[in-house]
SEDRENPA-258516 format. One record per residue (C-alpha): residue number from 1; x, y, z. Coordinates in nm, 4 decimals, padded with zeros to 6 digits. Each point is the difference from the previous one (the first is absolute). Layout:
<rs>
r num NUM&px X&py Y&pz Z
...
</rs>
This chain:
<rs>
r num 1&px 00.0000&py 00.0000&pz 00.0000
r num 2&px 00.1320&py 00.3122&pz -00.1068
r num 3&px -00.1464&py 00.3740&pz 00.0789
r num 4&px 00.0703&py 00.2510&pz -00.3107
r num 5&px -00.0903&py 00.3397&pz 00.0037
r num 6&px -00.1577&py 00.1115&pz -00.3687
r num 7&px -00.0209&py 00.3563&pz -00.0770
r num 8&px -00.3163&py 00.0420&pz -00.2470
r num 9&px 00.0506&py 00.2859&pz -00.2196
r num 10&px -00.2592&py 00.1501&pz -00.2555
r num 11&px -00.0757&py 00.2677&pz -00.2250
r num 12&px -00.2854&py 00.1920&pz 00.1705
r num 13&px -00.2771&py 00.2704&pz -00.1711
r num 14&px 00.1915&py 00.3422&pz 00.0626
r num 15&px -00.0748&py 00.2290&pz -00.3521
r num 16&px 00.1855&py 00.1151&pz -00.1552
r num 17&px 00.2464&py -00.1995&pz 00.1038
r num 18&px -00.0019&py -00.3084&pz 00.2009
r num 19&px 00.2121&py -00.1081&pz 00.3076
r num 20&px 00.1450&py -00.3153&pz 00.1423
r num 21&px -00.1526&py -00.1770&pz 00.3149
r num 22&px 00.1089&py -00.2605&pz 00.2208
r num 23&px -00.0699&py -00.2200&pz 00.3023
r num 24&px 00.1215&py -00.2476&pz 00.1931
r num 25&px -00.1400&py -00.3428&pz -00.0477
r num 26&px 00.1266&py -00.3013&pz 00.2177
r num 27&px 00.0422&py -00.3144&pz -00.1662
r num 28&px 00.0345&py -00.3097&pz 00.2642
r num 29&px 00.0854&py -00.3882&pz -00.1220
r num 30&px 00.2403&py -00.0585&pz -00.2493
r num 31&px 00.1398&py 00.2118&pz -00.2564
r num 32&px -00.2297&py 00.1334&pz -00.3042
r num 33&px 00.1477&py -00.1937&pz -00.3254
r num 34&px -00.0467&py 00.2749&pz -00.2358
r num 35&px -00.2993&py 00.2537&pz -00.0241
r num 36&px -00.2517&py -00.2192&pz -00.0969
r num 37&px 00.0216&py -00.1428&pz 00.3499
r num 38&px -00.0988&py 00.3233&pz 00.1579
r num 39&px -00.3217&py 00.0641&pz 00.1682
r num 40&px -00.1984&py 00.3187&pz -00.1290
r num 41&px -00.0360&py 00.2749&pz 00.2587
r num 42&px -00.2802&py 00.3340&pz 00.0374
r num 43&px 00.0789&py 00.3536&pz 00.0868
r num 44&px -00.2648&py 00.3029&pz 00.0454
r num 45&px -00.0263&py 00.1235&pz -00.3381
r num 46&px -00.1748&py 00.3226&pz 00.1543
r num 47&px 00.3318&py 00.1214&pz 00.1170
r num 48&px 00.1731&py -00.0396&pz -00.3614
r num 49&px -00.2393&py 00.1547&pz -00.1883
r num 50&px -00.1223&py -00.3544&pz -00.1347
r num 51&px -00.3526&py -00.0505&pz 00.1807
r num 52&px -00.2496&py 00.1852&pz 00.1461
r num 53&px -00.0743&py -00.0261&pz 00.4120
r num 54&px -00.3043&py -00.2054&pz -00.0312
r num 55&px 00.1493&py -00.2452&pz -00.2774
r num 56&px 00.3420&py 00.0229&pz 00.1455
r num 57&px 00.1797&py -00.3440&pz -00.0643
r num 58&px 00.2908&py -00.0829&pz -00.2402
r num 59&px 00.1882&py -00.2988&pz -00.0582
r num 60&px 00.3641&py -00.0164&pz -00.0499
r num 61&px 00.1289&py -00.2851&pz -00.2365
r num 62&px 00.3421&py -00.1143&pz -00.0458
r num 63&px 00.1639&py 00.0397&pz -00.3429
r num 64&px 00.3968&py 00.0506&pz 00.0862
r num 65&px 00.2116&py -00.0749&pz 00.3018
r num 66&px 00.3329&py -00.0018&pz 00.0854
r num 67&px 00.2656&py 00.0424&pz 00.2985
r num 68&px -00.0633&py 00.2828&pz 00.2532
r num 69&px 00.3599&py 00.1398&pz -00.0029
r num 70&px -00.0522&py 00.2143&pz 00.2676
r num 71&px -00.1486&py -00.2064&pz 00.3187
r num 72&px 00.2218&py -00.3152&pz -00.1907
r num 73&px -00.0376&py -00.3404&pz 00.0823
r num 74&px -00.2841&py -00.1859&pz -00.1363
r num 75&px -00.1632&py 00.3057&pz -00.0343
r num 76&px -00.1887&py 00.0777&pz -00.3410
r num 77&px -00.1610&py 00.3059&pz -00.1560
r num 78&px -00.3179&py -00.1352&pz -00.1830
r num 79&px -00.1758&py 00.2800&pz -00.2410
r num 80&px -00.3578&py -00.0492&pz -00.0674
r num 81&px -00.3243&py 00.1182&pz -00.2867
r num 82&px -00.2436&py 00.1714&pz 00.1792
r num 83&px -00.3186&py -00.1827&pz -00.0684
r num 84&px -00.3887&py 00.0313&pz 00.0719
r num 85&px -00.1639&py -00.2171&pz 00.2559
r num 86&px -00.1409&py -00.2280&pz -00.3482
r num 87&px 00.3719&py -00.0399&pz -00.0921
r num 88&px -00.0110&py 00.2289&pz -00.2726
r num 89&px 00.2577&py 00.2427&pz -00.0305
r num 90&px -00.0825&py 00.3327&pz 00.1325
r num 91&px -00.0109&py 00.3173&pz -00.2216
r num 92&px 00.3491&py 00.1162&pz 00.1759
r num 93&px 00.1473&py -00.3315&pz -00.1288
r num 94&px 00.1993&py 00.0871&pz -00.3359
r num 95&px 00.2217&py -00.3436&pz 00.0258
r num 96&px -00.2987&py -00.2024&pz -00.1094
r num 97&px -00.0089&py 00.1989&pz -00.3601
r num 98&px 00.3500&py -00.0426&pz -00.0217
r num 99&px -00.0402&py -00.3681&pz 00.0587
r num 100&px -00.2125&py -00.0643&pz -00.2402
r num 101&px 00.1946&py 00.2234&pz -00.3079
r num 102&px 00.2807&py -00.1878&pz 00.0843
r num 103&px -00.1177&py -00.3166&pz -00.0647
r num 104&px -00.1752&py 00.1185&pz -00.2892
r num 105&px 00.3475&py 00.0728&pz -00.1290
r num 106&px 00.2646&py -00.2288&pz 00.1842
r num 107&px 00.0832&py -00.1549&pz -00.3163
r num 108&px 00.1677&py 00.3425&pz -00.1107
r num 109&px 00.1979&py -00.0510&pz 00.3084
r num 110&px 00.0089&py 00.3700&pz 00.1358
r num 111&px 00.2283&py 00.0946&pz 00.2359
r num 112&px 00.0516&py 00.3279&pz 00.2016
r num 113&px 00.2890&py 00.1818&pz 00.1961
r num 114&px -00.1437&py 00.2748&pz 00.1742
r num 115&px 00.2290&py 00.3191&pz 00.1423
r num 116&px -00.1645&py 00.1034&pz 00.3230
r num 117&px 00.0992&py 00.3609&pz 00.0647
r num 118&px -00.0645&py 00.1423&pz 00.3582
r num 119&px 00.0855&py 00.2825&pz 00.2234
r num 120&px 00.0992&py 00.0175&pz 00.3894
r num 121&px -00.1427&py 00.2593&pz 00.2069
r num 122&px 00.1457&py 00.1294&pz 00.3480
r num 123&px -00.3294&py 00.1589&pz 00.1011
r num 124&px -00.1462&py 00.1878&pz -00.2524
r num 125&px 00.3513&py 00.0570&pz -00.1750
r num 126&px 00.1121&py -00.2582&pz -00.2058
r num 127&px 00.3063&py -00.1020&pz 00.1325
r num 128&px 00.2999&py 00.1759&pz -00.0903
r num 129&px -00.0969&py 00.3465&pz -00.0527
r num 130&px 00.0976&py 00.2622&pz 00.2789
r num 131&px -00.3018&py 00.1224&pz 00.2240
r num 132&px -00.1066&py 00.3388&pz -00.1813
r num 133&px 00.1631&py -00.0191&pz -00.2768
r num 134&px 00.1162&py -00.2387&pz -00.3501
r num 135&px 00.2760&py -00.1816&pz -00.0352
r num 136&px 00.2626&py 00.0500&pz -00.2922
r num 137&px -00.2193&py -00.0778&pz -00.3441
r num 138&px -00.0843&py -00.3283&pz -00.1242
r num 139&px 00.2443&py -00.2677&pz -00.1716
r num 140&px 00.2780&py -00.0185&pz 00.1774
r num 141&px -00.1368&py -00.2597&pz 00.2391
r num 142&px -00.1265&py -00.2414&pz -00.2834
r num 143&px 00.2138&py -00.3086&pz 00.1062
r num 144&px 00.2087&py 00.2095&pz 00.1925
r num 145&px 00.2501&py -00.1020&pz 00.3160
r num 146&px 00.0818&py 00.2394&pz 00.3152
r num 147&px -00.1731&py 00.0895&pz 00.2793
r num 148&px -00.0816&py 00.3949&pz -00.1774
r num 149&px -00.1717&py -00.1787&pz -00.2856
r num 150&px -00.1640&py -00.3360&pz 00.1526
r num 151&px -00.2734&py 00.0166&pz 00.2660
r num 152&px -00.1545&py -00.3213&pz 00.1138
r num 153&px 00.2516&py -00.2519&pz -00.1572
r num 154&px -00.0101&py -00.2247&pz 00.3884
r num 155&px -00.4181&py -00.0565&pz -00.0658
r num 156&px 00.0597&py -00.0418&pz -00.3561
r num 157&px 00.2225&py -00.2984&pz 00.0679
r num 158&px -00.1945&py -00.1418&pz 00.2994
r num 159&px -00.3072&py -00.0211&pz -00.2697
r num 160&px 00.2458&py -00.1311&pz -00.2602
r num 161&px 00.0780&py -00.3198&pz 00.2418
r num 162&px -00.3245&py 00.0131&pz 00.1328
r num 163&px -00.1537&py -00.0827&pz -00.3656
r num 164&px 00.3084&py -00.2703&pz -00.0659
r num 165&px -00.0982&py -00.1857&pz 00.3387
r num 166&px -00.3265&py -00.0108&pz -00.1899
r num 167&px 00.1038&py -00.1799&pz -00.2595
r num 168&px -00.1988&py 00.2904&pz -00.2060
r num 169&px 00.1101&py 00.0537&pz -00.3678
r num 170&px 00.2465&py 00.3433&pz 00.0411
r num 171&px 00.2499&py 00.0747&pz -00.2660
r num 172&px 00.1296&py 00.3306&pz 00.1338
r num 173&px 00.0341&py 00.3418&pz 00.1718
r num 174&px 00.1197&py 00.3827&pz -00.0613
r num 175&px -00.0354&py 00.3194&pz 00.1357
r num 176&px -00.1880&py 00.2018&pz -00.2121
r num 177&px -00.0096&py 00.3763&pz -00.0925
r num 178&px -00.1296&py 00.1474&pz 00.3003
r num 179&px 00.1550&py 00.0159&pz 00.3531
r num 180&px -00.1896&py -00.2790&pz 00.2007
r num 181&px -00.1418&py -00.1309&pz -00.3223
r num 182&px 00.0719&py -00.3664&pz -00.0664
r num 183&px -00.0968&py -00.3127&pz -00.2634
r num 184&px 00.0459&py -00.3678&pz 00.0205
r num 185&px -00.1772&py -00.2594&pz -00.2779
r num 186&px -00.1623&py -00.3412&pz 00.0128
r num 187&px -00.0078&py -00.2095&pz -00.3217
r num 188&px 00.0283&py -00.1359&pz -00.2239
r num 189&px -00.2749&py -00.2014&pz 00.1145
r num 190&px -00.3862&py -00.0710&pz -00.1648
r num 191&px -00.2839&py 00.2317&pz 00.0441
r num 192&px -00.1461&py -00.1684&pz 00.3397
r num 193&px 00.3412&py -00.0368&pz 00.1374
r num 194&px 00.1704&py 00.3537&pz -00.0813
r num 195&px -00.3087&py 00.1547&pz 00.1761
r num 196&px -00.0618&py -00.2484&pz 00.2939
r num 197&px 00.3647&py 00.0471&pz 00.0647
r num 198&px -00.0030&py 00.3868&pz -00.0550
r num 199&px -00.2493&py 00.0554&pz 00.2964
r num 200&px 00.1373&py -00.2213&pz 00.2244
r num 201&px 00.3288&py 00.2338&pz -00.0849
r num 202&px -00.1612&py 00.2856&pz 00.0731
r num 203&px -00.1773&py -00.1369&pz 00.3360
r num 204&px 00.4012&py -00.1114&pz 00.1222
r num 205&px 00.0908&py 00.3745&pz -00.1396
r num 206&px -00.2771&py 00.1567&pz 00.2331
r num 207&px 00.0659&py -00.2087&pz 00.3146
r num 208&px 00.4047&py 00.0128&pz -00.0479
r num 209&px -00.0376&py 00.3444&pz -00.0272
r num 210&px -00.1591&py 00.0345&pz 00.3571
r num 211&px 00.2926&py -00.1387&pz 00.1632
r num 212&px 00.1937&py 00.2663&pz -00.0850
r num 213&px -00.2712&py 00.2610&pz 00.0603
r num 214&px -00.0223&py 00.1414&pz -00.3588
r num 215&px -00.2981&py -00.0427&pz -00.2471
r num 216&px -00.0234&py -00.0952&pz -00.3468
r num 217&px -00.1811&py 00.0919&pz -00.2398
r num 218&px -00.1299&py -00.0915&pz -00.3661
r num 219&px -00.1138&py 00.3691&pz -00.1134
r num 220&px 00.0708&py 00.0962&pz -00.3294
r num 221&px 00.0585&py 00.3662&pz 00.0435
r num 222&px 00.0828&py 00.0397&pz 00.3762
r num 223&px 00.1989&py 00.3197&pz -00.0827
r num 224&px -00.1360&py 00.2706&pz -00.2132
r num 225&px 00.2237&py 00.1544&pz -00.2475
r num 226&px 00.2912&py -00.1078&pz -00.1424
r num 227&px 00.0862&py -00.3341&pz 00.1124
r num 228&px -00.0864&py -00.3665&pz -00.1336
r num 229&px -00.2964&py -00.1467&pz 00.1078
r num 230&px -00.0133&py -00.3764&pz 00.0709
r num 231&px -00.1036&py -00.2694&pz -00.2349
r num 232&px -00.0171&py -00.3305&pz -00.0412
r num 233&px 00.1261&py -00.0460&pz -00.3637
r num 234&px -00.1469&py -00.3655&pz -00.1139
r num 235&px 00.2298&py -00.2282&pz -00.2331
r num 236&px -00.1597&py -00.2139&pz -00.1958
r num 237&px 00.0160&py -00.3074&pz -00.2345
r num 238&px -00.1649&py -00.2920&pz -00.1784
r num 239&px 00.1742&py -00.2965&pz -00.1535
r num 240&px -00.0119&py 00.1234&pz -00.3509
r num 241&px 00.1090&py 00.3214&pz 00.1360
r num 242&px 00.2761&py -00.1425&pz 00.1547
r num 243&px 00.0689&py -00.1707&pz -00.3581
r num 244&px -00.0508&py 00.2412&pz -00.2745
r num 245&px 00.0060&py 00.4026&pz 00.0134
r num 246&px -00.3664&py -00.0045&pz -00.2295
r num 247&px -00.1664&py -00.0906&pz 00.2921
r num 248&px 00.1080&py 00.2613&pz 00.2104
r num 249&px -00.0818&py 00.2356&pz -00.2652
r num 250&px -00.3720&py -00.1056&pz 00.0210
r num 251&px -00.0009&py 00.0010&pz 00.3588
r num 252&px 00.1188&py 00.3688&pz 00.0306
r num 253&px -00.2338&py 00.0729&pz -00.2964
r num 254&px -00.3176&py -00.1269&pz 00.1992
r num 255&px 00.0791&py 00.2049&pz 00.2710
r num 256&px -00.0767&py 00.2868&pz -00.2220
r num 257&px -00.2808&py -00.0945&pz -00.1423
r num 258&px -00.3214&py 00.1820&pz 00.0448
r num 259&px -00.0942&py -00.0037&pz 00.3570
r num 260&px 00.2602&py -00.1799&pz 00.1069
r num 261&px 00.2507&py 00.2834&pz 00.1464
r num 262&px -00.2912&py 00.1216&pz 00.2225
r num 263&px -00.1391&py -00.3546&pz 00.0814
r num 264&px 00.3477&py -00.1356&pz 00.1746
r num 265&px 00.0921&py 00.4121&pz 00.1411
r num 266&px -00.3462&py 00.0484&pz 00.1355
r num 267&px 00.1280&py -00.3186&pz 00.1996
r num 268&px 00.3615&py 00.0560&pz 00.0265
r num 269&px -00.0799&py 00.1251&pz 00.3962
r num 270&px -00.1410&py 00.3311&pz 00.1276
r num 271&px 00.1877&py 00.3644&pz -00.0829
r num 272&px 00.1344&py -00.1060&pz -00.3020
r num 273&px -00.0636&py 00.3099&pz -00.1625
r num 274&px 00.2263&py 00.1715&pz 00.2723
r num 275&px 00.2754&py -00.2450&pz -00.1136
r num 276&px -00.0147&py -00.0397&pz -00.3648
r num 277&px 00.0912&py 00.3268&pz -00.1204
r num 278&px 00.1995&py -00.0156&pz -00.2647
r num 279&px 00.3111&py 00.0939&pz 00.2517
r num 280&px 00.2393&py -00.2246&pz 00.2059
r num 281&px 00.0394&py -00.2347&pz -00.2195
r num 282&px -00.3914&py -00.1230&pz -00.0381
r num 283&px -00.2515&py 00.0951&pz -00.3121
r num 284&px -00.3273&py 00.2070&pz 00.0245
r num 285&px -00.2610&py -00.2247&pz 00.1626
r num 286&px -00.2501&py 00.1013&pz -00.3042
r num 287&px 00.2408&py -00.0599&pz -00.2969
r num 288&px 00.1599&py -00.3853&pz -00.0715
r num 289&px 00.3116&py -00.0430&pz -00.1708
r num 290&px 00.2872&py -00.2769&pz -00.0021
r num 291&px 00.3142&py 00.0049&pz -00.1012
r num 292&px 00.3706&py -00.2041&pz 00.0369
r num 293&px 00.1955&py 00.1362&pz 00.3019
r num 294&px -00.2519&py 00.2662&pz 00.0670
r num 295&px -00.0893&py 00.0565&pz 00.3586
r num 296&px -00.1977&py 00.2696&pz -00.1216
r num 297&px -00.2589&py -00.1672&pz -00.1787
r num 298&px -00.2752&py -00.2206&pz 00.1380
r num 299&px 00.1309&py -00.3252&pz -00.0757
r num 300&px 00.3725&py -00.0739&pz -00.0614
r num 301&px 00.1820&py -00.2360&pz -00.1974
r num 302&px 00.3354&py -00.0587&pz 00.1425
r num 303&px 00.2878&py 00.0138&pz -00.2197
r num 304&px 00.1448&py -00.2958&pz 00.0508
r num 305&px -00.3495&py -00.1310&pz -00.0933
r num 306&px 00.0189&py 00.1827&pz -00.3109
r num 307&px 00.3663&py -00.1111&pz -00.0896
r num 308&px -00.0665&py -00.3802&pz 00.1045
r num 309&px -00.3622&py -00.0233&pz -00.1574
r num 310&px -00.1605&py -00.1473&pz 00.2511
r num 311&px -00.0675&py 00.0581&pz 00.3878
r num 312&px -00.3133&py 00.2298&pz 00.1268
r num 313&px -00.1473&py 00.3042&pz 00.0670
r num 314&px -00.0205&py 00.2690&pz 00.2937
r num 315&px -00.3230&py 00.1917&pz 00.1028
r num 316&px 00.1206&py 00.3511&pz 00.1903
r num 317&px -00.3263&py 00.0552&pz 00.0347
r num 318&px -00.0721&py -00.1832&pz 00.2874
r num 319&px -00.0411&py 00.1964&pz 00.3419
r num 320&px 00.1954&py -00.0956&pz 00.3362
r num 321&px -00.3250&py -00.0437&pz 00.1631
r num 322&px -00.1154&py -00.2023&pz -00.2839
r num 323&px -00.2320&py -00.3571&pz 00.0507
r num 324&px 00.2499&py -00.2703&pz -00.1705
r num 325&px -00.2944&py -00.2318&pz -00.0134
r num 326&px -00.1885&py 00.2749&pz -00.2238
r num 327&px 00.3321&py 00.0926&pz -00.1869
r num 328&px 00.0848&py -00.3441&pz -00.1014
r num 329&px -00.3633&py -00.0662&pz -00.1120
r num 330&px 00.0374&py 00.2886&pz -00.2562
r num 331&px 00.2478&py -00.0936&pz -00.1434
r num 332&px -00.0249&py -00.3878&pz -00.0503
r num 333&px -00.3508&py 00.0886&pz -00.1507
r num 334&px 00.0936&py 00.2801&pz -00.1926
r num 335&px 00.3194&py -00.1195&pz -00.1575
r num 336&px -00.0690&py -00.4146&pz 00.0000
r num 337&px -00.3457&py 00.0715&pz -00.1706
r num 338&px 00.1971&py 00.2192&pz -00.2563
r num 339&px 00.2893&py -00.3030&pz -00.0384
r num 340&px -00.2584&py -00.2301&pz -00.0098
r num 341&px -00.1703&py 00.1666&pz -00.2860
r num 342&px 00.3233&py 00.0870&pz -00.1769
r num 343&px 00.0649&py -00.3954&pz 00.0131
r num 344&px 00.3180&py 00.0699&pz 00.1953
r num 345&px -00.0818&py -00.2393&pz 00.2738
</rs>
């Protein structure tokens, strides 16, 4: 007999945006064999904007676990769908669309890396920047070393082994542009896995974070004027993609096709129009373009992609604050139905 402690985490009802929850559940016998064997759980969905008072039950089901880094041992963090009381998935529950384009299309084989962008805050100054003032102007600190140009690096590297003990699927860090501004990716992994892995990232970003008594925090503009926002730019492929440069042609051309560009950015997380500008390096949210080795247009075709022929695509579009479950769903359908039709499958 064993006694494990699982932390349920799920995406609650907060609009625009929606937060991370958690509780504690304890697990006593012998150790779960994988996710399947774990029970379901309820939470008060009147205090996550998911229910109403008089209707107020939600259930919480399994769909991806893996090793709590942080209380160790046999340990797990389990992260759940948010369902209805009949099992059905509730309205806040955009993995369940996801699921279901993805298996539409797993013969295309799609497969994400996603660059989460984020920013620590001290307070209500992002970390880094002098009380009352700014600090020296942006770019300097983009992958930079030295205590006068790097603010946070200890949390960053806490959340960095944090995420390994996992076992989750990250492929890097950097400082980016702005003082207390920071990035690490997960990928490349398939549609359900980038973005089951990408929140529990985020939840071990939050909750490292409050060791250390900072914040951090996914929005895209969180300082006016001239300084990068924070995205998270969305790399993507399919097999023919990953085999001939036509196909990525017709993937970046279905992006632009009629509604398309406002389809995905009307999705591409909230304030988007305060971060696609046409400045620091992003392209007006209301105009789509692509382009090799432009990180000015909306999608862009790395170089090396170009030069090779094969390889994928990257979506700048994509906000920090962003739902990978809805991003990922975009653009399987859009560009797999477009491959598919093409015959480049």
């Amino acid at each position: 007999m064993t006694t494990i402690k699982a932390e349920y985490i799920w995406i609650d009802g907060t609009e625009p945006t929606a937060k991370l929850r958690s509780k504690t559940k304890i697990l006593v016998g012998s150790a779960p064999a994988g996710v399947a064997d774990l029970p379901i759980w309820g939470f008060d969905g009147s205090s996550t904007n998911q229910a109403e008072g008089h209707a107020s039950d939600r259930v919480l089901k399994p769909v991806f676990s893996c090793p709590d880094p942080i209380r160790g041992g046999d340990d797990i963090l389990v992260l759940c769908e948010v369902l209805n009381t009949d099992m059905t998935p509730h309205a806040s529950n955009t993995r369940a669309a996801l699921a279901e384009v993805a298996e539409r299309f797993a013969g295309q084989e799609p497969i994400f890396g996603i660059e989460q962008e984020y920013t620590f805050f001290k307070g209500s100054r992002p970390l880094g920047f002098p009380e009352g003032g700014f600090p020296a102007a942006q770019g300097g600190y983009y992958c930079g070393v030295g205590s006068d140009e790097i603010f946070g690096r200890d949390v960053v590297e806490a959340h960095l082994e944090n995420c390994l003990k996992a076992g989750l699927g990250i492929s890097g860090i950097n400082a980016e542009v702005m003082p207390g501004q920071w990035e690490f990716q997960v990928g490349p992994l398939a549609p359900l896995e980038v973005s089951d892995q990408l929140w529990v990232a985020r939840w071990l970003l939050y909750r490292t974070a409050e060791d250390y008594d900072v914040s951090a925090t996914l929005d895209p503009k969180p300082v006016k004027g001239d300084w990068n926002g924070a995205g998270a730019h969305t790399n993507f492929s399919t097999k023919a993609m990953r085999e001939g440069y036509d196909a990525i042609i017709t993937a970046c051309e279905a992006l632009g096709e009629g509604s398309k560009p406002m389809d995905h950015v009307k999705n591409y997380g909230a304030g988007i129009d305060d971060r696609l500008t046409g400045l620091h390096e992003t392209a007006p949210w209301n105009e789509y373009s692509y382009g090799v080795s432009d990180r000015g247009a909306s999608v862009r075709i790395p170089w090396q992609v170009e030069k090779d022929g094969k390889g994928y695509i990257e979506d700048r579009r994509p906000n920090a604050n962003v739902d990978p479950y809805t991003v990922t769903r975009l653009l399987v359908d859009t560009c797999c139905s477009a491959l598919e039709k093409a015959g480049q499958v």
